[in-house]
C-alpha positions in Angstrom: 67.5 254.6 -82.0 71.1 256.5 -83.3 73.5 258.1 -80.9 75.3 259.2 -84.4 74.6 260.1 -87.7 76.8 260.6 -91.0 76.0 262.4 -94.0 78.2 261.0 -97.0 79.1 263.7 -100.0 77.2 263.5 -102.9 77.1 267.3 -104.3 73.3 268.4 -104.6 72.2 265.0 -104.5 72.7 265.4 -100.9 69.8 267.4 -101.0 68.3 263.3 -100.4 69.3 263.4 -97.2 67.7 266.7 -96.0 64.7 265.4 -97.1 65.1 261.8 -95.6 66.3 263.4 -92.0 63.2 265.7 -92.2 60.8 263.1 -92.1 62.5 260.0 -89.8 64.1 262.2 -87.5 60.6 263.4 -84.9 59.5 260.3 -85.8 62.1 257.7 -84.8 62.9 260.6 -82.2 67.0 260.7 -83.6 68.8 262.6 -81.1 72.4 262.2 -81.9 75.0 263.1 -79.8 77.6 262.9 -82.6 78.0 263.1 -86.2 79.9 263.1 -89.2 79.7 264.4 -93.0 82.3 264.7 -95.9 81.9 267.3 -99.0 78.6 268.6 -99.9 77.3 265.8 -97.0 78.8 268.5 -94.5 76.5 271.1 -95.5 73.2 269.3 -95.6 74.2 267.5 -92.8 74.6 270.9 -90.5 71.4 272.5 -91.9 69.7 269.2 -91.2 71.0 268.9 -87.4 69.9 272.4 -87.1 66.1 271.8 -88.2 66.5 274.3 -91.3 67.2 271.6 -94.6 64.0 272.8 -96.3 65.0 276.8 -95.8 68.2 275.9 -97.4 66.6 273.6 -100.1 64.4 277.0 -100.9 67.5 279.5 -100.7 69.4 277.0 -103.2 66.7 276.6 -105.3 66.4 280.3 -105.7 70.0 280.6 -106.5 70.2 277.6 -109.0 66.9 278.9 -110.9 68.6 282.7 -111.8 71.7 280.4 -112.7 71.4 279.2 -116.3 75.0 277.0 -116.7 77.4 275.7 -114.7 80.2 276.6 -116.7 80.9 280.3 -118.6 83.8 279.8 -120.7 83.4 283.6 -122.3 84.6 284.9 -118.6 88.1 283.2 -119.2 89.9 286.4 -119.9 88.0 288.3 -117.4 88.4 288.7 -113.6 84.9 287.1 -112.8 84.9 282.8 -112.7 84.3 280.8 -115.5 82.4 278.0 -112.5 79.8 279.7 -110.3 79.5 277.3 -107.9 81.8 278.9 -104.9 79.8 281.7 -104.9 76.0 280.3 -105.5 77.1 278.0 -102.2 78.1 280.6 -100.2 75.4 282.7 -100.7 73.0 280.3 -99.9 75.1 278.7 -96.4 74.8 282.9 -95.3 71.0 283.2 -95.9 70.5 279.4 -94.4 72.4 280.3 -91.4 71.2 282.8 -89.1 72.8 284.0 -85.5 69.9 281.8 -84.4 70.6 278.5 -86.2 74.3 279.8 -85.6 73.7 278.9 -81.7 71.8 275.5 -82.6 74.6 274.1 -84.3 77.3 275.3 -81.5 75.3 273.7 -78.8 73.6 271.1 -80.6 75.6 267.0 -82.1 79.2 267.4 -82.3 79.6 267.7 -85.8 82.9 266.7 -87.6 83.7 267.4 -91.1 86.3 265.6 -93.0 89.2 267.6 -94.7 91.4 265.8 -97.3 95.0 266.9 -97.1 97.6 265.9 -99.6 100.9 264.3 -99.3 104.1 266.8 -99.5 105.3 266.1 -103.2 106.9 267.8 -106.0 103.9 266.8 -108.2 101.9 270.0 -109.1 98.7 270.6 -107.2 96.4 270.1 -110.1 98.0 266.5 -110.6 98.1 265.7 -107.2 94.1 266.7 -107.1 93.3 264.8 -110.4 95.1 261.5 -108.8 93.2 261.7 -105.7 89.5 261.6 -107.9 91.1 259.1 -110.5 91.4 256.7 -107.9 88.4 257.5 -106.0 86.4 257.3 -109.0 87.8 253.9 -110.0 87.8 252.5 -106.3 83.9 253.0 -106.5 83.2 251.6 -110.4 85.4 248.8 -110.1 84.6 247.7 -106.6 81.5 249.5 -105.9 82.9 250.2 -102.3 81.1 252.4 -99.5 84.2 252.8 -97.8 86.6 254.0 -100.6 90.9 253.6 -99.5 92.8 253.4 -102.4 93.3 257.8 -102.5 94.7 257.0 -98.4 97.4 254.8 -100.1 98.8 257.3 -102.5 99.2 259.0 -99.4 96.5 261.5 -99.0 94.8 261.9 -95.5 91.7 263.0 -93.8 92.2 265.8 -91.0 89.0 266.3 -88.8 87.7 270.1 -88.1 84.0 270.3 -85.8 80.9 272.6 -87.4 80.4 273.4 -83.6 83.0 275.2 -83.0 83.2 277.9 -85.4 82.9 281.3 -83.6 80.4 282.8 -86.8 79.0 282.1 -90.0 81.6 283.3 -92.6 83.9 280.7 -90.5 81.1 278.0 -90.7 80.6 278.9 -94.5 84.4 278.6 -94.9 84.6 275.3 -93.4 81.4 274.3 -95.3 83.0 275.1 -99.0 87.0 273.5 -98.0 85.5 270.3 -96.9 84.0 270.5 -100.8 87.0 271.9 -102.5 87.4 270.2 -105.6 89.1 272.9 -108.5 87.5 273.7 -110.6 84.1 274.4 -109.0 85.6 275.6 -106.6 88.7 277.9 -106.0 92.0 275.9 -104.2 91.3 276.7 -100.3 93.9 276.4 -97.4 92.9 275.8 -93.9 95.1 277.3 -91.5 97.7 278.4 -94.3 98.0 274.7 -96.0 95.6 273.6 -98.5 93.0 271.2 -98.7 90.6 269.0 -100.6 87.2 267.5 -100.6 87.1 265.2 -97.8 85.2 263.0 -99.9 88.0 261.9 -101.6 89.7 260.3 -98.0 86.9 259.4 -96.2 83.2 260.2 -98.1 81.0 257.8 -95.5 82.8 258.9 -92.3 81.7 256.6 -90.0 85.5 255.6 -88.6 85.1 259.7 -87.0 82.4 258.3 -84.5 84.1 255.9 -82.6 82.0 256.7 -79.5 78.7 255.7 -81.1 76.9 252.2 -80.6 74.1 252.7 -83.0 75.2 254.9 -86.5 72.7 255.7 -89.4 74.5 256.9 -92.1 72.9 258.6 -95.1 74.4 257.5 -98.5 73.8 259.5 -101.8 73.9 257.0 -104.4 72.9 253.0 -104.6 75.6 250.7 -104.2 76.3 247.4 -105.5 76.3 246.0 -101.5 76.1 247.5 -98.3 78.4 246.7 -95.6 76.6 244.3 -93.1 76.7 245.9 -89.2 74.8 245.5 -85.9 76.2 248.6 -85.2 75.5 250.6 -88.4 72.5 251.1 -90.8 73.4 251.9 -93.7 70.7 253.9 -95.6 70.6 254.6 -99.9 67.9 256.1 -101.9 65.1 253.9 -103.4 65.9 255.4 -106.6 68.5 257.0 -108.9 69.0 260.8 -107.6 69.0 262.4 -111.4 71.2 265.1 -110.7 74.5 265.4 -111.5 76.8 266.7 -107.9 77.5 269.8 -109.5 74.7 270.4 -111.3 74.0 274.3 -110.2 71.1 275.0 -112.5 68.7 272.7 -112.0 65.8 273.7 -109.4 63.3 271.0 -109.9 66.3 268.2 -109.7 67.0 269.5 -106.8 63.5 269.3 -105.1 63.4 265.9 -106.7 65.6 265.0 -104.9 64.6 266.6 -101.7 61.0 264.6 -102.2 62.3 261.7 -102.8 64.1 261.8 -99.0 61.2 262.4 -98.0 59.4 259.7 -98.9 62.3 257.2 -97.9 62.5 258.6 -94.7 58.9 258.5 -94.3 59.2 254.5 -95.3 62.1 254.4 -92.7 60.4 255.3 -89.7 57.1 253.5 -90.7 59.5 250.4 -91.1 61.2 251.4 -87.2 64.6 251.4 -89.8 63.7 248.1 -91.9 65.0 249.9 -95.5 
C-alpha cells in the first residue's frame, strides 16, 4: 500500500509508532522503499524498519526504570551531567543495534534523517537554539500545523544525512542522538565539524524528503487540530493522548503505554485496509 514511510519526532512518545508499525506493517504487507524521520522519530523509525522496535522498547525501558529523574541539579559542580538523557539513549541505540540489525538497516528502505542547521549569526548558540523552539512551539499552538515553517524563515535549514549509510553503530548512534540535539538534554553536537540541531525544529513530519514516493504513511506523535488532506499521503495520529512528556526518561510504564497503544491503532489500521 506505501512505497514510503515517515516517522515524525515526538521524544519517547515515539515509542507510538514502534508499536503502530509492529502490528500494520505484516499485515498491510508495508514494504517501503524509502523513508523519512526527524528527532527521536529517527530512532524509532530505524529500529522499526529493522524489525527490532520492541527489543529497543525493552532496552529503554530497562534504562528508564534504574533512572529515577530527568534532571540532577546536585551534579552542577561536578564533571558528570546534570541531564541523563545522552547517555540513557546511547546506551540503549548500542544494545538495540547489533552487527546483524547493523546489515538490515544498510541494505534495507533508504532512510533519511533530518538535521537542523542554523543560520551564520553573531547571536550566541544558546539564543539562536531557544529561537528556533520558540517559534516552533508557537507555529504548532497557535496554528496547530503538521508542517511547521516559521523556524525555516528565521533562517534555519534542514540538511539530509541516510541511516543506511553509516559504516557502524557508534556512527549510526551518533547520527541517531544529532538529529535529536536539543541542549540541554543533550550535549551541542557537530556533524562534520559544524553543529547541528534537532531536525524537528526544520522539518518534524518529513514528508517533502520523499519526493519519489506515490503513496506516503506518515506516523504522527500527537493529535492535531486538522490533518492535511492528500491522495498521496495518509496521515496517521494516535486515538489518544500519549501521557508522556518527550523527555520524560524515568518513566517505564509511560513508555509501554505508549508502545500498546500503537499497537492497538495499528491493529485498527490494517483491520480498516488504512481507514483511521
Amino acid at each position: 500500500m506505501f512505497d514510503g514511510v515517515v516517522f515524525a519526532g515526538g521524544g519517547c512518545r515515539c515509542f507510538w509508532q514502534a508499536g503502530f508499525y509492529v502490528e500494520a506493517q505484516p499485515r498491510l504487507c508495508i514494504e517501503p522503499a524509502y523513508a523519512a524521520a526527524a528527532s527521536a522519530g529517527a530512532a524509532l523509525g530505524t529500529v522499526s524498519l529493522a524489525g527490532v522496535g520492541s527489543r529497543a522498547l525493552e532496552n529503554f525501558k530497562r534504562h528508564a526504570a534504574g533512572n529515577s529523574r530527568n534532571i540532577y541539579p546536585e551534579l552542577l559542580l561536578s564533571k558528570e551531567p546534570m541531564f541523563p538523557h545522552e547517555g540513557l539513549f546511547r546506551a540503549a541505540i548500542l544494545e538495540t543495534i547489533d552487527a546483524e540489525t547493523l546489515v538490515t538497516i544498510q541494505t534495507g528502505p533508504k532512510l533519511r534523517i533530518a538535521l537542523t542547521r542554523s543560520p551564520q549569526s553573531r547571536v550566541p548558540s544558546g539564543a539562536r537554539l531557544a529561537a528556533a523552539i520558540v517559534a516552533y512551539k508557537l507555529e504548532g499552538w497557535a496554528r496547530g500545523r503538521v508542517h511547521t515553517r516559521w523556524a525555516s524563515r528565521l533562517g534555519y535549514s534542514v540538511e539530509w544525512a541516510c541511516a543506511d549509510e553509516c559504516e557502524d553503530i557508534q556512527e549510526l548512534a551518533d547520527l541517531l542522538l544529532q538529529t535529536s540535539c536539543t541542549p540541554p538534554f543533550t550535549p551541542a553536537f557537530e556533524r562534520e565539524g559544524r553543529p547541528v540541531l534537532d531536525g524537528g525544529l526544520t522539518n518534524n513530519v518529513p514528508v517533502a524528503a520523499l519526493p519519489e514516493c506515490e503513496r506516503i504513511l506518515v506516523l504522527l506523535t500527537k493529535k492535531y487540530h486538522q490533518l492535511p488532506e492528500s491522495q498521496r499521503v495518509t496521515y496517521v495520529e494516535p486515538s489518544e493522548a500519549i501521557p508522556i512528556g518527550g523527555w520524560d526518561y524515568s518513566d517505564p510504564d509511560a513508555l509501554q503505554h505508549a508502545y500498546d497503544l500503537g499497537r492497538r491503532d495499528g491493529e485498527r489500521f490494517a483491520t480498516n485496509r488504512g481507514d483511521f
